[in-house]
C-alpha positions as CSV (number, residue, x, y, z in Angstrom):
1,X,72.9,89.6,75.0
2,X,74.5,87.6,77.2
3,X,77.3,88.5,79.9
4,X,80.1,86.3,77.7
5,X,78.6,88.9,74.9
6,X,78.9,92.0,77.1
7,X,82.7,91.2,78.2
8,X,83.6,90.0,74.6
9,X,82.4,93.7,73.3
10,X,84.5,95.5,76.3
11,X,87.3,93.2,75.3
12,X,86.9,94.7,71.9
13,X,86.4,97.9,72.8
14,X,89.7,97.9,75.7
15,X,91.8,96.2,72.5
16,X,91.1,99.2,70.2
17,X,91.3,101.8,72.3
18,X,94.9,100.4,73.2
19,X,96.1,100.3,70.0
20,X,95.0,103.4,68.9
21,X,96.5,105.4,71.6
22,X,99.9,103.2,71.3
23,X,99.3,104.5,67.2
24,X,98.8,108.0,67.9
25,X,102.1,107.9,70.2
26,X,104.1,106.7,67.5
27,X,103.4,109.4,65.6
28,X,103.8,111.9,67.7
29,X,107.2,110.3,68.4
30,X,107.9,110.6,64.4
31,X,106.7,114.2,64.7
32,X,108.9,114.9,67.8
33,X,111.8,113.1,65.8
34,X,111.0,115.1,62.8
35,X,111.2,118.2,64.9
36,X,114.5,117.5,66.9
37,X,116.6,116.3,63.5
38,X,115.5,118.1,60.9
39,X,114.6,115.3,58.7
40,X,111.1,114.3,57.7
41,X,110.9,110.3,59.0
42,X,108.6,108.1,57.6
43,X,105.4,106.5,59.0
44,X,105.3,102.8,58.3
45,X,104.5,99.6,60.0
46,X,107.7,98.5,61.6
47,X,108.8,95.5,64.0
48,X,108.6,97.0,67.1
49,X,105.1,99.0,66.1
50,X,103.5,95.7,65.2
51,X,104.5,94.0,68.1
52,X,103.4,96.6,70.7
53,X,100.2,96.4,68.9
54,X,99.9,93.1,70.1
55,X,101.6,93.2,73.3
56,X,100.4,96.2,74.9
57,X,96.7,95.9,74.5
58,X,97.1,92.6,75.7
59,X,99.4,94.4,78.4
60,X,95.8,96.3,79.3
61,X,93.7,93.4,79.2
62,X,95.5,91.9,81.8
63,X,95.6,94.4,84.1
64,X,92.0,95.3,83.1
65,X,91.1,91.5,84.3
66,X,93.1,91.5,87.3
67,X,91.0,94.8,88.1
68,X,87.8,93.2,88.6
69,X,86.7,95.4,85.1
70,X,85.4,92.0,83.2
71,X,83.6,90.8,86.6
72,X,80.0,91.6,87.4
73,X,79.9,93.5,84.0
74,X,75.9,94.0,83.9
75,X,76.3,95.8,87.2
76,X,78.6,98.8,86.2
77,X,78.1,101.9,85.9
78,X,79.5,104.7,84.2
79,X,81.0,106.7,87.2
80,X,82.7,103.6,88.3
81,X,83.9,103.5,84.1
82,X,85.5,107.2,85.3
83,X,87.2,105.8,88.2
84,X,88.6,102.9,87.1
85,X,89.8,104.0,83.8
86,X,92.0,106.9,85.1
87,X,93.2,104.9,88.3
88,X,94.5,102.0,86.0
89,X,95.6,104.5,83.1
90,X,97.8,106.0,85.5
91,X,99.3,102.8,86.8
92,X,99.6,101.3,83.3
93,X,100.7,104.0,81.3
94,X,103.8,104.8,84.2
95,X,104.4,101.0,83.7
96,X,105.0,101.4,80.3
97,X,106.4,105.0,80.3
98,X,108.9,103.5,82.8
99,X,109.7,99.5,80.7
100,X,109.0,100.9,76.9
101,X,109.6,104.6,76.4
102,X,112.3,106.0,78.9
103,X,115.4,104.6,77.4
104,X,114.9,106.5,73.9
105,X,116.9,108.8,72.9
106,X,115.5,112.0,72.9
107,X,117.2,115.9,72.3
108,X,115.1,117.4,75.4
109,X,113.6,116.1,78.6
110,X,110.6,117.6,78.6
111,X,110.2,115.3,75.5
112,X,109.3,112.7,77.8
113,X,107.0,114.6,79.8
114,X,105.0,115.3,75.9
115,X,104.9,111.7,75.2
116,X,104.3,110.5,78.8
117,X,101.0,112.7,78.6
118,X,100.2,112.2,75.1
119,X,99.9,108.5,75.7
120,X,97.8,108.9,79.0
121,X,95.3,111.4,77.7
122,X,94.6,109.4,75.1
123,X,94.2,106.0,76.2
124,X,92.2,107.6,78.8
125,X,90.0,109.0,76.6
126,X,89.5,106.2,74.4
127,X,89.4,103.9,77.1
128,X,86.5,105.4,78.7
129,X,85.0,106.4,75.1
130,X,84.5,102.5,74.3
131,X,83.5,101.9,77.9
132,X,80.8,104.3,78.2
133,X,79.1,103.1,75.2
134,X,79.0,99.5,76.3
135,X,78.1,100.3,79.4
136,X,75.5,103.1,78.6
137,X,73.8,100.2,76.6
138,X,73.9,97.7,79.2
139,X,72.1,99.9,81.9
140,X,69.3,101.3,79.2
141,X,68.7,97.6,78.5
142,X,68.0,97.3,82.5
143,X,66.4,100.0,82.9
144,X,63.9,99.1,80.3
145,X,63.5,95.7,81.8
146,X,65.1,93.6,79.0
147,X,67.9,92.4,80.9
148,X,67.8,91.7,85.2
149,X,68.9,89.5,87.7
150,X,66.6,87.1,89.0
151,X,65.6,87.9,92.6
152,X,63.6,85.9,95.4
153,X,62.7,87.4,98.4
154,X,62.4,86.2,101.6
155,X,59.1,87.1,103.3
156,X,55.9,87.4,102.0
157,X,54.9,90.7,104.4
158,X,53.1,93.6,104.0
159,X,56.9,95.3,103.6
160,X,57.6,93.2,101.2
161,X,54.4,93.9,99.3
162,X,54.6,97.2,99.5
163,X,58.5,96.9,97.6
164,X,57.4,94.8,95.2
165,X,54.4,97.5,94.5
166,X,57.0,100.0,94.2
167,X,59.4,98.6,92.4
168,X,56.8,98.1,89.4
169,X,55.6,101.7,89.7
170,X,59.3,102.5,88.8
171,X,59.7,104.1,85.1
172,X,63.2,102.7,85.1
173,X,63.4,98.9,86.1
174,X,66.1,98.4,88.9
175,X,66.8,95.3,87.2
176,X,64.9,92.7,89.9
177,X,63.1,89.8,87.7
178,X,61.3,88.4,90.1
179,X,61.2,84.5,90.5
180,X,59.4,83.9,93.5
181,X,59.1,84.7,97.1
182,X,59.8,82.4,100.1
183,X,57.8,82.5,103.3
184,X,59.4,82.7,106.8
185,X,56.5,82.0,109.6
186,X,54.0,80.2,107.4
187,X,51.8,83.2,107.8
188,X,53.7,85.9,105.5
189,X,52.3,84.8,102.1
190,X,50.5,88.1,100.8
191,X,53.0,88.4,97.6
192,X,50.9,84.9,96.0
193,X,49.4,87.8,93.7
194,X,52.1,88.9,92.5
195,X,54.8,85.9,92.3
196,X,54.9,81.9,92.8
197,X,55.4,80.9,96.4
198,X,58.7,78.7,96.3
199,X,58.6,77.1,99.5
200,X,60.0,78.3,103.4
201,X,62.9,80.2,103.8
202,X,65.0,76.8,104.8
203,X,64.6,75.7,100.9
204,X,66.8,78.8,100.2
205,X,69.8,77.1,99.0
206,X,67.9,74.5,96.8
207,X,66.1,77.3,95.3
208,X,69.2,79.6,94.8
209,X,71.0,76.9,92.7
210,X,67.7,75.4,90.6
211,X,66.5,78.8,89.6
212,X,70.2,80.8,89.3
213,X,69.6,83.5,91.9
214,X,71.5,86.7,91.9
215,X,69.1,88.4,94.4
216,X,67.7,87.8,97.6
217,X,65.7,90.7,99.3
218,X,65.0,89.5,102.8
219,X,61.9,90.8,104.5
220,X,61.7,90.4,108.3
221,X,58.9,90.9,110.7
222,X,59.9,92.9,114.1
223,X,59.2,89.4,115.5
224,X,60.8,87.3,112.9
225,X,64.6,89.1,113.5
226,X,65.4,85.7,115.4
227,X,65.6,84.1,111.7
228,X,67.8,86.8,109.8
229,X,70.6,84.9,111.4
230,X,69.9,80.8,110.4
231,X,68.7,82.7,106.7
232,X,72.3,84.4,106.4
233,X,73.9,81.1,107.4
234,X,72.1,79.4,104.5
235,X,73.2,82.5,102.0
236,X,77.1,81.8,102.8
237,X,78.0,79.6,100.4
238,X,76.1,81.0,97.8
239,X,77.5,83.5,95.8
240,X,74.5,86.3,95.6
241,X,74.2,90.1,96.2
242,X,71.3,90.0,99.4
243,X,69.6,93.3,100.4
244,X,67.2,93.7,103.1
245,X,64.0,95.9,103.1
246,X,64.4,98.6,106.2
247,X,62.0,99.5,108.8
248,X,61.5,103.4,109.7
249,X,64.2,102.9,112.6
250,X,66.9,101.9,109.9
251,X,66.2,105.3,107.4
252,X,66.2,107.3,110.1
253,X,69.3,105.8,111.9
254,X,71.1,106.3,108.7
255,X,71.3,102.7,107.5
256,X,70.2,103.2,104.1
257,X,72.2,104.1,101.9
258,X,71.1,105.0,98.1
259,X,73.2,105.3,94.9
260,X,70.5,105.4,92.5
261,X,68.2,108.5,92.4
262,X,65.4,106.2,90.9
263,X,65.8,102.8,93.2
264,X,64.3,101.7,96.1
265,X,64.9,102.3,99.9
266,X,67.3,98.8,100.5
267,X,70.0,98.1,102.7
268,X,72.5,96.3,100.9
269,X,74.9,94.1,102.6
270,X,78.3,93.9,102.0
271,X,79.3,90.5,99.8
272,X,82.9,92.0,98.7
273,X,85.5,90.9,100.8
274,X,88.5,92.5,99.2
275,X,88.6,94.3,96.0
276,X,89.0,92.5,92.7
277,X,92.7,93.4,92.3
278,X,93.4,92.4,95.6
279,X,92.2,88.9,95.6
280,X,94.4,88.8,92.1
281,X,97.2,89.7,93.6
282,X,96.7,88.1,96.5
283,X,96.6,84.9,94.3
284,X,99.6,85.8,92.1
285,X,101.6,85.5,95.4
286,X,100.2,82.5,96.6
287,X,101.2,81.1,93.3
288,X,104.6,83.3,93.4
289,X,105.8,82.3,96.8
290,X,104.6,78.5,96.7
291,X,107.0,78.3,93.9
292,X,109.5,79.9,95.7
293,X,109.0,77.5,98.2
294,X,108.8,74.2,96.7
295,X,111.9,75.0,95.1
296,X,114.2,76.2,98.1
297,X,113.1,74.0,100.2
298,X,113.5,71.3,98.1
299,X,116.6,69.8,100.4
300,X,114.6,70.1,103.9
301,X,111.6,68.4,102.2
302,X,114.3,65.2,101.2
303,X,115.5,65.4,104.6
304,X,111.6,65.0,106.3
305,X,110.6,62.8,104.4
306,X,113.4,60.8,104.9
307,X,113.1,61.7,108.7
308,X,109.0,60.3,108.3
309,X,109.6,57.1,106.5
310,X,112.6,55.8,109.2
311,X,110.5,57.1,112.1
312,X,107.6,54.5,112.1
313,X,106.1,52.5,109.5
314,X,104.1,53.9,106.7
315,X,103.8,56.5,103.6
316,X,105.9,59.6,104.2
317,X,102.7,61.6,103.0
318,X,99.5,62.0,104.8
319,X,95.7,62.4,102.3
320,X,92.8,63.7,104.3
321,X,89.5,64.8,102.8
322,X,88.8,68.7,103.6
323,X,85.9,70.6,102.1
324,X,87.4,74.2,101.0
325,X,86.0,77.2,98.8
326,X,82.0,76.9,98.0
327,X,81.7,74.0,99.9
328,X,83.9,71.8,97.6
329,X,86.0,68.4,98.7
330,X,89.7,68.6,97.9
331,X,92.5,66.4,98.9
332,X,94.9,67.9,101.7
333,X,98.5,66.9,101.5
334,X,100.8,66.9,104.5
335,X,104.0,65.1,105.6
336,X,102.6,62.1,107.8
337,X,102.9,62.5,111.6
338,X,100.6,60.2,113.0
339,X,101.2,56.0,113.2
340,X,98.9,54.6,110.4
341,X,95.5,53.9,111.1
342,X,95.7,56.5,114.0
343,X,91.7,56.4,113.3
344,X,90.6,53.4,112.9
345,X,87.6,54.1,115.4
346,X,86.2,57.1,113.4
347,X,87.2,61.1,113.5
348,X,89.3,61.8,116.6
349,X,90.9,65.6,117.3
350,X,94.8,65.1,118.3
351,X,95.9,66.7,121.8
352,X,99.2,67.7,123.2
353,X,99.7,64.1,125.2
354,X,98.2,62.2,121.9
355,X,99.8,58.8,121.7
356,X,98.8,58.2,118.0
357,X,101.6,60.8,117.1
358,X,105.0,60.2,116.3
359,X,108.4,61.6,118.1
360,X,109.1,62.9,115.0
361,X,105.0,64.4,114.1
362,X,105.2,66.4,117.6
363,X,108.7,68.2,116.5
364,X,106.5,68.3,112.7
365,X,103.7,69.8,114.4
366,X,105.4,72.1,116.7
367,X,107.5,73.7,113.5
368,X,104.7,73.5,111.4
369,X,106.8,71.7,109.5
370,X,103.8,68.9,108.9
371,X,102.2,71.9,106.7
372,X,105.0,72.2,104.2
373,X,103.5,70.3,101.3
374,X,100.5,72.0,101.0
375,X,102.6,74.3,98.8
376,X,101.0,71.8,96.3
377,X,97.7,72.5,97.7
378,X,97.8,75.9,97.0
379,X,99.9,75.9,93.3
380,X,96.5,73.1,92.2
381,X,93.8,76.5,93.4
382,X,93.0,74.3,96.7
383,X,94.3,76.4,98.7
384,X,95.8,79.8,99.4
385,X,98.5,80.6,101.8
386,X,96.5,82.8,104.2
387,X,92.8,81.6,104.9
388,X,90.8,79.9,107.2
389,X,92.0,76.4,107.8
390,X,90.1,73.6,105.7
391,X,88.0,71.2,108.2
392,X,86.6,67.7,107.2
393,X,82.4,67.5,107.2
394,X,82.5,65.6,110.1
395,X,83.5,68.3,112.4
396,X,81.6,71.2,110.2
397,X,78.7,69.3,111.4
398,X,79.2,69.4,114.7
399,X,80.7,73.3,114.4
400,X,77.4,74.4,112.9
401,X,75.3,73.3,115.8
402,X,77.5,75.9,117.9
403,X,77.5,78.5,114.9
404,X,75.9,78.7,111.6
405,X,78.1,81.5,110.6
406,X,80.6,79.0,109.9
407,X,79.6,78.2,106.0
408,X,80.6,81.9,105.8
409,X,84.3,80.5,105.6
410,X,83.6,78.9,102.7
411,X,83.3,82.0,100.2
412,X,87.5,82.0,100.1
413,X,90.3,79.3,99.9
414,X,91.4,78.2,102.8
415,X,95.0,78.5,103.8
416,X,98.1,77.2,105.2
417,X,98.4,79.6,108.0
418,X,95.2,81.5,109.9
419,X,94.8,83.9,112.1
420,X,93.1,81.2,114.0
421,X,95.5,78.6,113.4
422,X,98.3,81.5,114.8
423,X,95.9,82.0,117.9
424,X,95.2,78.7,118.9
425,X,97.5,76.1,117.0
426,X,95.9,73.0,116.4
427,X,92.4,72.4,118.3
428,X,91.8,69.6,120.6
429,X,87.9,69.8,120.8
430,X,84.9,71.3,119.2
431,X,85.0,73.7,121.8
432,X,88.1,74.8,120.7
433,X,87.0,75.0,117.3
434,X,84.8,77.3,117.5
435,X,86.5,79.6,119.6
436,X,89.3,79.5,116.8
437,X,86.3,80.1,114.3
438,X,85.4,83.6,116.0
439,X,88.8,85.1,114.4
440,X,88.9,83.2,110.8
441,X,85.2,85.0,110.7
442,X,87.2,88.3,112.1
443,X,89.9,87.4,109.0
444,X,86.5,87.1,106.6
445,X,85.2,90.7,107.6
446,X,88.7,92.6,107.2
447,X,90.5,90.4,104.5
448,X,93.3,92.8,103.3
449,X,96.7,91.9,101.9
450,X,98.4,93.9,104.7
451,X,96.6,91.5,107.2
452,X,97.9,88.2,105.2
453,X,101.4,90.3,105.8
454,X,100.9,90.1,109.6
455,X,99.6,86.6,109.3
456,X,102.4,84.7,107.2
457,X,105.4,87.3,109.5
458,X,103.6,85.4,112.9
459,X,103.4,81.9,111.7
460,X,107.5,82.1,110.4
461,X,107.5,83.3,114.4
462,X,105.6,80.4,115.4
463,X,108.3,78.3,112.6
464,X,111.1,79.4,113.9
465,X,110.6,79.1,117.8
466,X,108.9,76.1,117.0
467,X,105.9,77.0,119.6
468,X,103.1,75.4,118.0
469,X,100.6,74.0,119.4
């Protein structure tokens, strides 16, 4: 089956399980009714049942989705089905306790307490009933090496031989279906019994998006450590879970870590930047506060624009190409502050005593003003309104030569306002550039909504003192 199958059957299941509990309530609301009145009320399907029938499993799927609970769904398992059913039960059945139920009239409070329970119990229940079988299936189907995620690994060592060895001496299949292996010095090619030599290790990307990779195991030589750096550079833009096979040092040293009783040794690193529900939320604001935005300051964007087109000849609206999330091209927008054909002699970084900007770009620049319609930018999915800021190829390039980390940027939107960009203002060399790219990589490691918080309150700072650089 495949994963559009697997999410359609939890979809199923989640839809069910809704409207069964929200069933179950509503008679136990008739019996309460029955109880507090006297008067035997009849069961039958009503307005308001048949609509919360539709509305609040759809209510759950919603929130399931913003969860992260239809993403990676061939990799869950059943105590993460514990955890996230009751944490989301919780939160959605309080939501709807506190919108759907808490206005009826009712003879006693603890009432409310009876229904508020009966509701949570069992959606939980059903919730995780549905869940469980799906997922039970899913990981018996791995475990019996029907369904996997095809791996390459990077080294052809003795280490990595002796994984490989392991791994198929397993009774229950971790799930690696093994494409190929890459080799790192040329020398390391003692897996070509096992599995097709794909090329070296600089083919990685290439060989990621031909063959659909989900898995790269890297195996290093204590010589070969020098390369783990230019091979995770090559794995940023790539959306893949990457392990590495540990020496003696890293069991001992505690590195390893193991969740499955019948896996293998592997250090797993970390490719989830935020939580699922945080990147949804995360995005709802963007989208929510973009809006907001756009639409109050409707009258200062007639008044810069007017300001732009009398200042010097030329559109009011300046279109630059910027590569943003996985690598892709978009189209940034901002209010023109430079005199046209400001590079006509190729690329060129702006400074503090630029002559190519206007009067009116450096009081633009200094208020960030410049930035306001990329608003747009983030309402198309271009960008977000916290992120690393979007460069053009031409100075990636250059960047990369300094550090190869940099492609690591890509994995998220890139954003109005960054930690970098609230450092060090607009960068007047590559030099600078790459100092400003050591925090948006310090952003990428401890991406939380609180730190977009501190981000967006310093750059209003930076707005309102008008101390940009």
């Amino acid at each position: 089956m495949s994963r559009k199958g697997i999410v359609i059957l939890y979809l199923i299941g989640d839809w069910l399980a809704a409207g069964l509990s929200w069933l179950l309530l509503y008679w136990v609301r008739k019996e309460l009714e029955f109880e507090s009145y006297g008067m035997e009320m009849e069961f039958h399907f009503e307005r308001n049942l048949l609509l919360g029938l539709v509305l609040v499993p759809l209510f759950w799927i919603v929130l399931y989705a913003a969860w992260g609970m239809y993403s990676n769904v061939m990799r869950r398992h059943r105590l993460r089905d514990v955890g996230q059913v009751a944490g989301t039960s919780i939160i959605g059945n309080l939501i709807l306790f506190f919108v759907l139920l808490l206005d009826d009239q009712l003879p006693n409070f603890s009432y409310y307490y009876y229904t508020l329970g009966t509701l949570l119990v069992a959606h939980f229940v059903l919730t995780l009933f549905f869940k469980t079988c799906i997922t039970t299936r899913t990981v018996h189907q791995i475990q019996r090496g029907k369904w996997g995620f095809p791996t390459v690994i990077v080294g052809g060592n003795a280490r990595a031989l002796q994984l490989v060895e392991e791994i198929q001496a397993l009774k229950k299949s971790p799930g690696f279906h093994f494409v190929g292996f890459l080799k790192i010095n040329g020398q390391d090619d003692l897996l070509q019994t096992y599995m097709t030599q794909l090329g070296k290790y600089p083919e990685l990307s290439m060989i990621i998006e031909k063959h659909a990779i989900e898995e790269v195991i890297i195996s290093l030589e204590s010589g070969d450590h020098k390369e783990l750096e230019r091979i995770l550079a090559l794995l940023g833009n790539h959306n893949v879970h990457v392990s590495i096979i540990p020496d003696t040092f890293d069991i001992v040293s505690g590195t390893v870590k193991m969740t499955s009783v019948f896996g293998v040794p592997l250090i797993r690193l970390k490719t989830d930047l935020m939580p699922t529900w945080q990147f949804s939320l995360k995005r709802f604001f963007d989208v929510l506060l973009s809006v907001m935005a756009l639409l109050v300051l409707l009258p200062v964007f007639f008044v810069l624009a007017l300001v732009v087109k009398l200042s010097s000849q030329g559109p009011i609206f300046f279109f630059q190409e910027r590569v943003g999330k996985g690598g892709k091209a978009f189209q940034i927008v901002k209010f023109r502050s430079m005199y046209v054909n400001a590079e006509q002699h190729g690329p060129q970084l702006s400074s503090a005593s630029d002559n190519r900007i206007t009067p009116v770009g450096k009081f633009l620049r200094k208020t960030r003003f410049d930035e306001f319609p990329q608003f747009w930018n983030v309402l198309r999915g271009d960008m977000s309104l916290v992120g690393p800021r979007p460069e053009r190829q031409f100075y990636i390039d250059q960047i990369s030569q300094h550090n190869p980390h940099y492609h690591k940027l890509h994995r998220i939107r890139p954003g109005i306002t960054s930690w970098g960009q609230v450092k060090y203002g607009y960068a007047e060399n590559v030099e600078q550039m790459v100092q400003r790219l050591k925090y948006d990589l310090l952003y990428l490691e401890n991406m939380s909504l609180a730190m977009d918080i501190k981000i967006l309150f310093y750059t209003i700072v930076i707005v309102l003192k008008g101390s940009g650089k």
